[in-house]
C-alpha positions as CSV (number, residue, x, y, z in Angstrom):
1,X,104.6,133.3,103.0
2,X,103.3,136.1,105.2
3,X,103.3,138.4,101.5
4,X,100.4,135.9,100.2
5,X,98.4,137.4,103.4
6,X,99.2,141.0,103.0
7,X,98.0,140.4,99.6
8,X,95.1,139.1,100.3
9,X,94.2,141.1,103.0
10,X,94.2,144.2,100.2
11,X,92.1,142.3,97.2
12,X,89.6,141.5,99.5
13,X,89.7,145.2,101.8
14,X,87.0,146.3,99.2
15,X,84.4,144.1,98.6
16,X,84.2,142.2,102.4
17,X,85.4,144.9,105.1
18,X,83.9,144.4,108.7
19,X,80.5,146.7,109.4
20,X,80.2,148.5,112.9
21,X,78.1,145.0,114.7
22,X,81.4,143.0,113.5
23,X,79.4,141.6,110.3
24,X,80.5,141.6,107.0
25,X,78.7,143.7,104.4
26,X,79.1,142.8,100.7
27,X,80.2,146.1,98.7
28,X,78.0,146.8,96.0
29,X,79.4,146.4,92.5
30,X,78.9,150.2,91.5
31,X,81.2,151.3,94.8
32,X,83.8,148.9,94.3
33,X,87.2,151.2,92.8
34,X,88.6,150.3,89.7
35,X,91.0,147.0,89.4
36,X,93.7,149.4,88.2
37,X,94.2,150.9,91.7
38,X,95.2,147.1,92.6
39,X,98.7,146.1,92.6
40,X,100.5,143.9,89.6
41,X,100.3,140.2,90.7
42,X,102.3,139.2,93.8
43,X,105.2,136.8,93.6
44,X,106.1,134.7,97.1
45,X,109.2,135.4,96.9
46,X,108.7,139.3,96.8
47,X,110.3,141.0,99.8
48,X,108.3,142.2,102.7
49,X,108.2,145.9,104.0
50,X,106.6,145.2,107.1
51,X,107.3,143.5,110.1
52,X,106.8,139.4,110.0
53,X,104.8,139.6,113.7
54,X,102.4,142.5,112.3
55,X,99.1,141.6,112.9
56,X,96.0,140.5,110.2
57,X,93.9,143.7,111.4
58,X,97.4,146.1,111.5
59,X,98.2,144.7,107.7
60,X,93.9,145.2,106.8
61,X,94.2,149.2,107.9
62,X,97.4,149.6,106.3
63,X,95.6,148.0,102.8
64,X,92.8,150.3,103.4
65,X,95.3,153.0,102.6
66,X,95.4,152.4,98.9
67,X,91.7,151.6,98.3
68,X,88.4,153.5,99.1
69,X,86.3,151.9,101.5
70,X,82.7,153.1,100.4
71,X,81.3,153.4,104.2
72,X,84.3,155.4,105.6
73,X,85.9,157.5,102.9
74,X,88.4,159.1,105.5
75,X,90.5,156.0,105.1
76,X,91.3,156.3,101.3
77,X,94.2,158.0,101.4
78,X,97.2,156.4,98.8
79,X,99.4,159.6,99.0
80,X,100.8,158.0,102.4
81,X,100.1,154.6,101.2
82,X,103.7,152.9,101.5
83,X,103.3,149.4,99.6
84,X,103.6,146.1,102.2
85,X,105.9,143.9,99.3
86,X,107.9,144.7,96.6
87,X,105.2,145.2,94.0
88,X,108.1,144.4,91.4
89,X,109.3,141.2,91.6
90,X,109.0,139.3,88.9
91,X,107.5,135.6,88.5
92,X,109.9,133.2,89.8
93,X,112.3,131.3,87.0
94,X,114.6,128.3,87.8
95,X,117.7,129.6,89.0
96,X,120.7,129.6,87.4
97,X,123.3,127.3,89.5
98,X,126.1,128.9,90.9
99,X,129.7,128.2,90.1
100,X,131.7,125.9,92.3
101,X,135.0,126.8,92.7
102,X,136.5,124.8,95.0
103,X,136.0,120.7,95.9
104,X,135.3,121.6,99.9
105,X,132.3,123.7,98.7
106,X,130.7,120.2,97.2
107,X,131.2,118.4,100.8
108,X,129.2,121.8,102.7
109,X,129.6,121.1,107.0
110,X,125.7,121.4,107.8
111,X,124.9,124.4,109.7
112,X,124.5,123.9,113.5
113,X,122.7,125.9,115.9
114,X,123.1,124.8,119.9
115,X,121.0,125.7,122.3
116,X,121.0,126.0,126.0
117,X,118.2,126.7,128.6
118,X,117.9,130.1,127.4
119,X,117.6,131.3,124.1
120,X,117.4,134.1,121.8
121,X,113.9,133.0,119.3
122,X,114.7,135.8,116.7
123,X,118.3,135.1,116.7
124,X,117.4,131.4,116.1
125,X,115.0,132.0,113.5
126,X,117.1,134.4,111.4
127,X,120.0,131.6,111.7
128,X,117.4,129.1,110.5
129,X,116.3,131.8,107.6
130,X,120.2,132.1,106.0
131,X,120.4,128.5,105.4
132,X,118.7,125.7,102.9
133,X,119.0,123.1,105.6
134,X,120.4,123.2,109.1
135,X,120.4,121.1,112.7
136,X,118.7,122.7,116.3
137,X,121.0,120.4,118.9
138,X,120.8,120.8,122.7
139,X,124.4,122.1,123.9
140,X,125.5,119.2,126.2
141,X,124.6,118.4,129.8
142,X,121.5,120.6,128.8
143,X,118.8,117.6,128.6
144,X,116.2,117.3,125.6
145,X,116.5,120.2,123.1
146,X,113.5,122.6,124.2
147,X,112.9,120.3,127.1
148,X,110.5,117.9,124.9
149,X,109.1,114.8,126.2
150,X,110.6,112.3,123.0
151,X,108.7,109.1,124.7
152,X,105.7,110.6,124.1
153,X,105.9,110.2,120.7
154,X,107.6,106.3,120.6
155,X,105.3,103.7,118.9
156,X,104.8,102.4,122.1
157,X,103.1,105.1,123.7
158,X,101.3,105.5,120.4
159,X,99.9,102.2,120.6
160,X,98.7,102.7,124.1
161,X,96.2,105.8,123.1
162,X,95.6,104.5,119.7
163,X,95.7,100.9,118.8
164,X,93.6,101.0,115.7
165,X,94.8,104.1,114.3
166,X,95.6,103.6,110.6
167,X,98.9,103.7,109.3
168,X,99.6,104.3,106.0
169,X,103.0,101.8,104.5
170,X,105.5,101.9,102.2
171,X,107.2,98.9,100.7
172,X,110.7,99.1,99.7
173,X,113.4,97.0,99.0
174,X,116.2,96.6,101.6
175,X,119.4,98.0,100.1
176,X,122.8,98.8,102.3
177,X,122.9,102.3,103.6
178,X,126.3,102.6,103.4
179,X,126.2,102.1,99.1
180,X,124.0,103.9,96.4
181,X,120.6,102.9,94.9
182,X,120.9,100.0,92.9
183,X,118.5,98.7,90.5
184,X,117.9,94.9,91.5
185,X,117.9,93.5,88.1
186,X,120.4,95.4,86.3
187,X,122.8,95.5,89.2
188,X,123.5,99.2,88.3
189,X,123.6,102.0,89.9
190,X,120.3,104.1,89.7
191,X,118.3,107.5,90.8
192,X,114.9,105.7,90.7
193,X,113.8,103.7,93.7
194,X,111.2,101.3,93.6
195,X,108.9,102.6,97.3
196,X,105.6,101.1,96.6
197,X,101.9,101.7,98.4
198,X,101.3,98.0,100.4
199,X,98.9,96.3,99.3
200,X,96.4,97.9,102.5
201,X,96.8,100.1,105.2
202,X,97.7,98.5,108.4
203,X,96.9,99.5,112.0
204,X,99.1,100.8,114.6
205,X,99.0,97.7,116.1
206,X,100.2,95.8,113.3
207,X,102.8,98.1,112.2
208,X,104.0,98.0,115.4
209,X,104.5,94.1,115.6
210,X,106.2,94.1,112.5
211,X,108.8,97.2,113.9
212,X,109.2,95.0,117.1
213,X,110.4,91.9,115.1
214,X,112.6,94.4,112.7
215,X,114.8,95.8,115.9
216,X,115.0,92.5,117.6
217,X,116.5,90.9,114.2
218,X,118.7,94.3,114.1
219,X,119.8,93.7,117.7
220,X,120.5,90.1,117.1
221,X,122.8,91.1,113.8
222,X,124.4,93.5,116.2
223,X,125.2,90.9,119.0
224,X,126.0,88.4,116.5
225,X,128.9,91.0,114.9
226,X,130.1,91.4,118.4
227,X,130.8,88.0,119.1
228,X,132.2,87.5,116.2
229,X,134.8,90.7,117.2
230,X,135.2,89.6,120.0
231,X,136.3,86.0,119.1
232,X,138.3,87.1,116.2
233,X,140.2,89.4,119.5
234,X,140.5,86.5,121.6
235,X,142.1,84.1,118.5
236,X,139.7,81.5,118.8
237,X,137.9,80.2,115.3
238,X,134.1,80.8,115.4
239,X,131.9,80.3,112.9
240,X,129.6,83.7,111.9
241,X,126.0,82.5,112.7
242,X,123.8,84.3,109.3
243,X,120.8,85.8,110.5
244,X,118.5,86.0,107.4
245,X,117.3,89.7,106.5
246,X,114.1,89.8,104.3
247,X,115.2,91.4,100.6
248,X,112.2,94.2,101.6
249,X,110.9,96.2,104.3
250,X,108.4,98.6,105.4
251,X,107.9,101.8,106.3
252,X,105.1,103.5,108.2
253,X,104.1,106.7,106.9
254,X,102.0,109.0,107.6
255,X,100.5,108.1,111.5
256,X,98.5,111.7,111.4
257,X,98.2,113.4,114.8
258,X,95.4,115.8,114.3
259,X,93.0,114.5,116.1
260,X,92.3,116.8,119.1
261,X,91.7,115.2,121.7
262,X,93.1,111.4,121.0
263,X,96.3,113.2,120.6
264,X,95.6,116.5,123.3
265,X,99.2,115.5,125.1
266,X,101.4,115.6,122.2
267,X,100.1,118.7,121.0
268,X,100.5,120.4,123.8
269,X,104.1,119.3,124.0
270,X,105.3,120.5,120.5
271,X,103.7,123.8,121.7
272,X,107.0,124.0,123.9
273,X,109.3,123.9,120.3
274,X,109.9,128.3,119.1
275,X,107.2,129.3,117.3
276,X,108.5,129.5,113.9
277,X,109.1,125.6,114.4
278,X,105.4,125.1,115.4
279,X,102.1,123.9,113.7
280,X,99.0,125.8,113.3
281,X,100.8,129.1,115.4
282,X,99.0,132.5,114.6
283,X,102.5,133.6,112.5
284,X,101.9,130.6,110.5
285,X,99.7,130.9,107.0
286,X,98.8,127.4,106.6
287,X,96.8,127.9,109.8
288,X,94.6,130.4,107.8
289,X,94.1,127.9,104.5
290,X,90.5,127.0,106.1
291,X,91.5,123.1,106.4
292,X,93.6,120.7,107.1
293,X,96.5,119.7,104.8
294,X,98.1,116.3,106.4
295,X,101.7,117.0,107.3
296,X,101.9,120.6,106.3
297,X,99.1,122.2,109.2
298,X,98.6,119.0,111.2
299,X,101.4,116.6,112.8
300,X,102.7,113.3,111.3
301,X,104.9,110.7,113.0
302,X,106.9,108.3,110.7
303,X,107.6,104.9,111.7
304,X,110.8,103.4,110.4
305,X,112.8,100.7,110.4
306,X,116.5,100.2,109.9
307,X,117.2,101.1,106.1
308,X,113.9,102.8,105.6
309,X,114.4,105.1,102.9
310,X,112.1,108.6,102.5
311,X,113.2,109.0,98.6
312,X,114.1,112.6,97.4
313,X,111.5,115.1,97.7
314,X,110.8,119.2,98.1
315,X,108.0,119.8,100.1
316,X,104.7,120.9,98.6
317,X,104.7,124.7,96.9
318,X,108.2,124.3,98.3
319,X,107.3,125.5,101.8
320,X,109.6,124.7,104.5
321,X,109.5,121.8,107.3
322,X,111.0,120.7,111.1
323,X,111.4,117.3,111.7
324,X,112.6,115.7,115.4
325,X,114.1,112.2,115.7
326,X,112.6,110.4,118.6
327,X,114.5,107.6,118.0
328,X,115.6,105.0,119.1
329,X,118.3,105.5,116.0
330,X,119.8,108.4,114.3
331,X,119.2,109.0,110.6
332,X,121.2,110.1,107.5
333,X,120.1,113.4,105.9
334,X,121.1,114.6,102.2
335,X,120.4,118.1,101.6
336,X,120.8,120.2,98.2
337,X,120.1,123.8,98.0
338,X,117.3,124.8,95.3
339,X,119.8,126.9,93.7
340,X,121.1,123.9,92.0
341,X,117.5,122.5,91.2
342,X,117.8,122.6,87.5
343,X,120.8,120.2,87.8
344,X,119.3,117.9,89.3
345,X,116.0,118.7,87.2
346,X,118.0,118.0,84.2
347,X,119.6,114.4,85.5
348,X,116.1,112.9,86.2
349,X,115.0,113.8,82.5
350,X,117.5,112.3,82.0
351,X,117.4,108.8,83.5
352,X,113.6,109.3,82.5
353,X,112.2,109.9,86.0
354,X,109.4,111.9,86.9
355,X,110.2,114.8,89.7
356,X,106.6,114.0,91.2
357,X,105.3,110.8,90.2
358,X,108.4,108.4,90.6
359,X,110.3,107.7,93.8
360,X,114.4,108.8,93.6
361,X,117.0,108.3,95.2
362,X,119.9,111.1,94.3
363,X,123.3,109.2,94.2
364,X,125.6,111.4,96.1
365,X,128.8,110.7,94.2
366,X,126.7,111.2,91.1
367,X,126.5,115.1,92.6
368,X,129.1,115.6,94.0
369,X,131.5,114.4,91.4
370,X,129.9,113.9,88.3
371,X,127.5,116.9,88.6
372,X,129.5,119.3,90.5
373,X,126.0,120.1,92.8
374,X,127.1,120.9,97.0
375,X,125.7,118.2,98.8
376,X,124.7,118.2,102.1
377,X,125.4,114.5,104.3
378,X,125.2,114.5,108.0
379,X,123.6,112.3,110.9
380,X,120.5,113.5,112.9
381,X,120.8,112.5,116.0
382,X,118.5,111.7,119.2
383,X,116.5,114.8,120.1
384,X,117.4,117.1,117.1
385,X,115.7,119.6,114.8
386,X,116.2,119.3,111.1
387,X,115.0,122.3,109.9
388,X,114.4,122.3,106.0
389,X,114.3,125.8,103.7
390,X,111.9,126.2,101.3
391,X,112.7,124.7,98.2
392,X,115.6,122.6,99.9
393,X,115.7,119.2,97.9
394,X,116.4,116.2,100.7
395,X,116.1,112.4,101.3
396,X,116.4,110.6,104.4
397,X,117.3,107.1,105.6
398,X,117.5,105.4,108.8
């Protein structure tokens, strides 16, 4: 990410560097050096030379290096220029999947960092950097993992500051989380999954209503399949009361947090996470895109329900992502690496789904043992960090 920067930093060194006041003076086109002392075209995923904390002006003077600046000469000097990337990487191509040799290998045990009080950042980072998708837990009898306030962020102290804030919701139909996509008319299992834009955008107030009703009829199943144990303990008949479940739910999407100061104190508290986890930090480059892009430089808050599906996705220009549970529930994670994209590139062309347009749901046997593609599967608990790679495929349930 930080190679896009250094890039840029050197195309535009020539024709907008900073005057002695601090103001920027346009070169004119006649002093401008020729595009062939430029660099080929940068890939992403070239390899940096330089340090990942470096600064903007540190990576500007080092790009001054290769190309004349017309009002100080005495910086032009690319005999000790020493290019920031690896100016030879070529475009990125889908990757080839790697063999599987062995059965464990398609079951992988989700890497797991724990942390305590104290903490090495870099260390963490790096950890977080070898993997496609891996877990940030608090080691036990250490509290809330980077000692963040998780009721801040409940629907109920969301609805207290913001009672009209919009909510953007999903419709989906209510399938068992323990089984595979099924299509409802065919009965069959299927990849596509039917998660549909309501019909109008509700308010936080009204999403929350409907949430409220959702976890009382989940708590009443709950004490309902107690009973029932417990009866079926004791030897005494009983008769299972059936507490009707609606065939469809819905899910809250997208509650934005980016409004300054309606949202100051949540903010400030996700300024306590590392700062490779954070939004809009100085190390980060969507904080230099110029404006927001919802859920990529600003925070979102989803707000689900029990079976609330988020279908199959990579994150846009496959840049990474950190996501906490709040709770009250944990959730189910699936995780592939992008290594194995074209596989599972292949098995939507071939169930006729569209990667971007369409909603999928990946059925994990389908990987595992059909396609022969290592699939992530673990629970995110209470208080933990998911942090996704770039490029890592994932879908989420509740």
């Amino acid at each position: 990410m930080k190679a896009y920067f250094a890039k840029k930093a050197l195309l535009n060194s020539w024709s907008t560097p900073i005057g002695r006041r601090g103001m920027v003076e346009i070169v004119p086109p006649d002093l401008r050096p020729s595009r062939d002392l430029l660099p080929p075209p940068l890939s992403l995923l070239s390899e940096m030379a330089i340090p990942s904390d470096l600064s903007a002006k540190a990576i500007y003077n080092l790009s001054c290096l290769r190309l004349p600046d017309p009002f100080n000469s005495s910086h032009f000097n690319p005999s000790s220029f020493i290019p920031l990337y690896d100016e030879t990487t070529a475009p990125p191509s889908i990757p080839i999947p790697p063999p599987v040799t062995d059965e464990e290998e398609l079951h992988p045990d989700v890497p797991m960092y724990l942390v305590g009080s104290t903490y090495d950042v870099k260390e963490m980072e790096e950890f977080c950097g070898r993997h496609p998708i891996c877990i940030l837990r608090a080691k036990e009898g250490e509290g809330s993992l980077f000692n963040i306030n998780l009721d801040l962020f409940s629907t109920v102290n969301l609805l207290s500051i913001a009672p009209d804030h919009p909510v953007e919701v999903r419709q989906q139909p209510r399938q068992d989380p323990d089984y595979y996509n099924v299509d409802k008319k065919s009965g069959m299992p299927t990849w596509r999954f039917k998660s549909a834009k309501f019909d109008k955008d509700l308010t936080l107030t009204e999403h929350a209503a409907y949430q409220e009703k959702c976890h009382q009829r989940e708590q009443a199943v709950k004490d309902e399949e107690k009973k029932s144990k417990q009866a079926e303990d004791d030897g005494i008949p009983r008769k299972k009361r059936k507490i009707y479940e609606p065939k469809t739910l819905r899910f809250g999407t997208n509650v934005d947090l980016s409004t300054e100061e309606m949202f100051k104190r949540h903010r400030k508290e996700l300024k306590k996470m590392p700062s490779f986890c954070g939004v809009n930090r100085p190390n980060d480059m969507l904080r230099h895109v110029g404006y927001q892009v919802l859920g990529m430089n600003t925070v979102q808050v989803y707000l689900k329900v029990g079976g609330a599906r988020t279908p199959a996705h990579i994150e846009n220009n496959c840049i990474g992502s950190v996501n906490i549970n709040v709770g009250p529930g944990e959730c189910e994670w699936f995780g592939v690496d992008y290594k194995y994209w074209s596989v599972i590139d292949n098995e939507l062309k071939e169930q006729d789904i569209d990667f971007l347009s369409d909603s999928w749901w990946p059925n994990y046997v389908d990987l595992t043992k059909k396609l022969g593609v290592p699939t992530y599967r673990f629970n995110q608990k209470v208080g933990d960090v998911v942090v996704v790679g770039p490029g890592c495929v994932h879908w989420v349930q509740s």
